[in-house]
N, C-alpha and C positions, 0 to 999 in steps of 0.2 A: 504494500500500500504506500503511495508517496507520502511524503511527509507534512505535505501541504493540504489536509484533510480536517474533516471534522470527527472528533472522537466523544462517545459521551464517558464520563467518568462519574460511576454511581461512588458512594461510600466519600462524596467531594469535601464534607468535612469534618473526617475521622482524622489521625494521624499522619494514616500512609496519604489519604487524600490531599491535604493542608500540603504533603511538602509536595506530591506530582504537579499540584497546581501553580505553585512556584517554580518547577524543574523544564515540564513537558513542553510552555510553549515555544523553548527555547529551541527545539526541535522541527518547530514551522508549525505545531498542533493548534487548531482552533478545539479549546474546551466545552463541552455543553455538561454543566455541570449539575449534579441529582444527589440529594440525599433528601431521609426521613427531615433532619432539622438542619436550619434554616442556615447557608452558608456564610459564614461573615465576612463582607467584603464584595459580595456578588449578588447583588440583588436580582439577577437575571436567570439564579439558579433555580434549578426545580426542586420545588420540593413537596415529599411525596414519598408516600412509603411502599416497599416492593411488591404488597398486597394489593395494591391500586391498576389491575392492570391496565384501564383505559390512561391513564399518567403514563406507564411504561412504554404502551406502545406510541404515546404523543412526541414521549422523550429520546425516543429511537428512532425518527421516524426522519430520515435524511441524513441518520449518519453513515460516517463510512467505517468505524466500528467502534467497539466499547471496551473498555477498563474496567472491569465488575470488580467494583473492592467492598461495597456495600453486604454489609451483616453484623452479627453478631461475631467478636473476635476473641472472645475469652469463653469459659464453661458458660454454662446456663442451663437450665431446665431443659428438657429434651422438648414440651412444645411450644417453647420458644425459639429455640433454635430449628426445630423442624419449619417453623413461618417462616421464622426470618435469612435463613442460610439454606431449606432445601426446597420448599416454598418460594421463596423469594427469588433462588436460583432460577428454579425451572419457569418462575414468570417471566424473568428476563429473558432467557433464552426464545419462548415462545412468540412474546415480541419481537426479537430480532429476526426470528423466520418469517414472521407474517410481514414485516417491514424491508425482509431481504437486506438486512446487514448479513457482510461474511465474514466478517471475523470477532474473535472477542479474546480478550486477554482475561484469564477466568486466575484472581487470586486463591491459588490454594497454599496449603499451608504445609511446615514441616510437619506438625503435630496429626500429616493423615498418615504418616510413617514414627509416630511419635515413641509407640514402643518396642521399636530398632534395638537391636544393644548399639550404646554408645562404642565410637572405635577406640580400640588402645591402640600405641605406636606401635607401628609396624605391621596392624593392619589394611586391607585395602579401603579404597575410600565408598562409601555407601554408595552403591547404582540406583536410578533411575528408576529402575523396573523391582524395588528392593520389594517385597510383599509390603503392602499394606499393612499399619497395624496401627490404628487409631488410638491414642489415648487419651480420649475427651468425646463426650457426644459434639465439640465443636470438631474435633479431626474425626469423626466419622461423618460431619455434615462436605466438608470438605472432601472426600471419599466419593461422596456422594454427588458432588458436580462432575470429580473429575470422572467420574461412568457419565453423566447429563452429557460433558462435552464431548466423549466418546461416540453417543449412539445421536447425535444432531449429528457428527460428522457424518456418523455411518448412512443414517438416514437420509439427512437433508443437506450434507455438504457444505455445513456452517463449520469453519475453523476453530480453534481454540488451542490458544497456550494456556496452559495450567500453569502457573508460577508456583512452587511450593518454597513462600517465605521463608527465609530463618526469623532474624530480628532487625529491623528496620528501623533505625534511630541516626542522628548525627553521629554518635560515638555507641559502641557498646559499653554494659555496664555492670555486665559479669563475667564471671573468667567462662563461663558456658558461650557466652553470647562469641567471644573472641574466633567461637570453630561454627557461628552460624549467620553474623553480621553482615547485613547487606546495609552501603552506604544509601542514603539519598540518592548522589550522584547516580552510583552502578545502578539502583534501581530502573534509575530512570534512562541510565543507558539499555537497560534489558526491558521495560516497556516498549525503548524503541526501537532493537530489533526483534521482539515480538511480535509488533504492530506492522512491520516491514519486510520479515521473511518472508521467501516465498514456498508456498505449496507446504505449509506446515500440518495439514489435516487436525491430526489432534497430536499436540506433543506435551508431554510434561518435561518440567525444567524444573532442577531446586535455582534456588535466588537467593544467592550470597555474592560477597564478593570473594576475590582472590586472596581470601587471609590464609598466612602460613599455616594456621592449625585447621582447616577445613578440613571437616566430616564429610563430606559430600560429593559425588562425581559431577560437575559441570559441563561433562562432554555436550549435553542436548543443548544445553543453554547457548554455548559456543558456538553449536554449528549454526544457529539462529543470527551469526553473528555480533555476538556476547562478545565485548570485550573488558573484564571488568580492571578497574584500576586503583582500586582501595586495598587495603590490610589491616584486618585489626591488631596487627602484631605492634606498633606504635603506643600504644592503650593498656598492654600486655602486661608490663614490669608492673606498673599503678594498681591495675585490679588484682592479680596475684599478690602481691604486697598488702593490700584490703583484705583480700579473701583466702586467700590460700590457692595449690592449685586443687583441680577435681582429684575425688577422692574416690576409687573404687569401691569404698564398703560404706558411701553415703548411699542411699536408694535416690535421692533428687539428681544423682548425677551416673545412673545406673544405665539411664536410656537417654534413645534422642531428642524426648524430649522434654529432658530434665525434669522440672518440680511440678510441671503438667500432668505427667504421672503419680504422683502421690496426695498433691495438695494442689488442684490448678487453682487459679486465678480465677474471681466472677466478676457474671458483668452485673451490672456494669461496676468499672472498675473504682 
């Protein structure tokens, strides 16, 4: 897709949203911007929640594709997160077909491979294709698009990158975060070779950057034209000197995805 397009970006002002919105137009992207509340700074956003599907498809409806970061991002109740992340999912999708958008860049997350064992040195780095293994009703709603953006391909020939975040922040800010840190920046370089590969069908990607202690194979991401240029190894000495490093016989640092598995986080946060 060129880069001189109109893209909608649901979830426009969550975290990851607030920095794409700063990053992406630098890229030539005209934003059409969507979330439940109310954008600050952009009067022109839509807002409207994923259950609305006459909103959704008004919201789709002349782009040339979308950024789905809109849901629920932490634990929650199972039918909360079944509206708003697998509900919410399949509404978006179904407007993008009725509306013929063909591509989407569908945030999924580490946490739908969350109970991974973490790698020790000197093992390989996690593939792409690693089974599934959810550990949150939020990484099995994630789970659950990346099948949604499977059978649109298969079916209706709608694209989709699956992006499986690590942690998305200016700086990491645990010694975990160090082997799953994706900057701003890289993010928004791998939105936009996401958004610009071609003949992607359905791929998944994890989405980090290049840190020295990377969990994760990047091959998919790459051949997308990924080229990330951050590390969190600069941040390294600081948070290990806070925290220690990971500890084998902590269970919060047992898997990949950390205190997810024993104690997650609720939303809201």
């Amino acid at each position: 897709m060129p880069a001189d397009r109109t893209v909608l970006l649901t979830g426009a002002a969550g975290g990851l949203g607030t920095l794409m919105r700063e990053l992406l137009p630098a890229y030539g992207y005209a934003l059409r911007l969507l979330d439940v509340a109310p954008v600050e700074g952009a009067p022109d956003a839509i807002t409207a929640d994923l259950a609305d599907t006459a909103a959704l498809r008004e919201a789709v409806r002349g782009v040339d594709a979308i950024i789905h970061l809109a849901g629920i991002s932490l634990e929650a109740p199972f039918d909360r997160i079944l509206r708003a992340n697998v509900e919410g999912t399949y509404n978006l999708y179904e407007a993008a077909r009725e509306e013929g958008v063909r591509r989407i860049v569908f945030a999924s997350s580490n946490h739908a491979v969350g109970y991974t064992p973490r790698p020790r040195a000197g093992d390989p780095l996690i593939p792409v294709d690693t089974p599934r293994r959810p550990d949150t009703f939020y990484g099995l709603s994630k789970c659950f698009g990346e099948d949604l953006a499977q059978l649109y391909w298969d079916r209706h020939g709608l694209e989709t990158v699956s992006v499986r975040i690590g942690s998305c922040f200016p700086e990491p800010t645990s010694v975990r975060m160090l082997s799953v840190w994706l900057s701003p920046a890289d993010a928004a370089r791998l939105f936009h070779a996401a958004l610009t590969a071609e003949g992607v069908g359905h791929t998944v990607v994890y989405g980090s950057s290049a840190n020295t202690r990377l969990w994760w194979d990047l091959t998919s991401a790459r051949a997308l034209g990924y080229a990330p240029q951050d590390d969190s190894e600069p941040h390294a000495a600081r948070l290990v000197a806070e925290q220690g490093e990971l500890d084998d016989a902590n269970p919060d640092h047992a898997h990949l995805g950390g205190h997810f598995c024993t104690n997650p986080p609720r939303w809201p946060h």
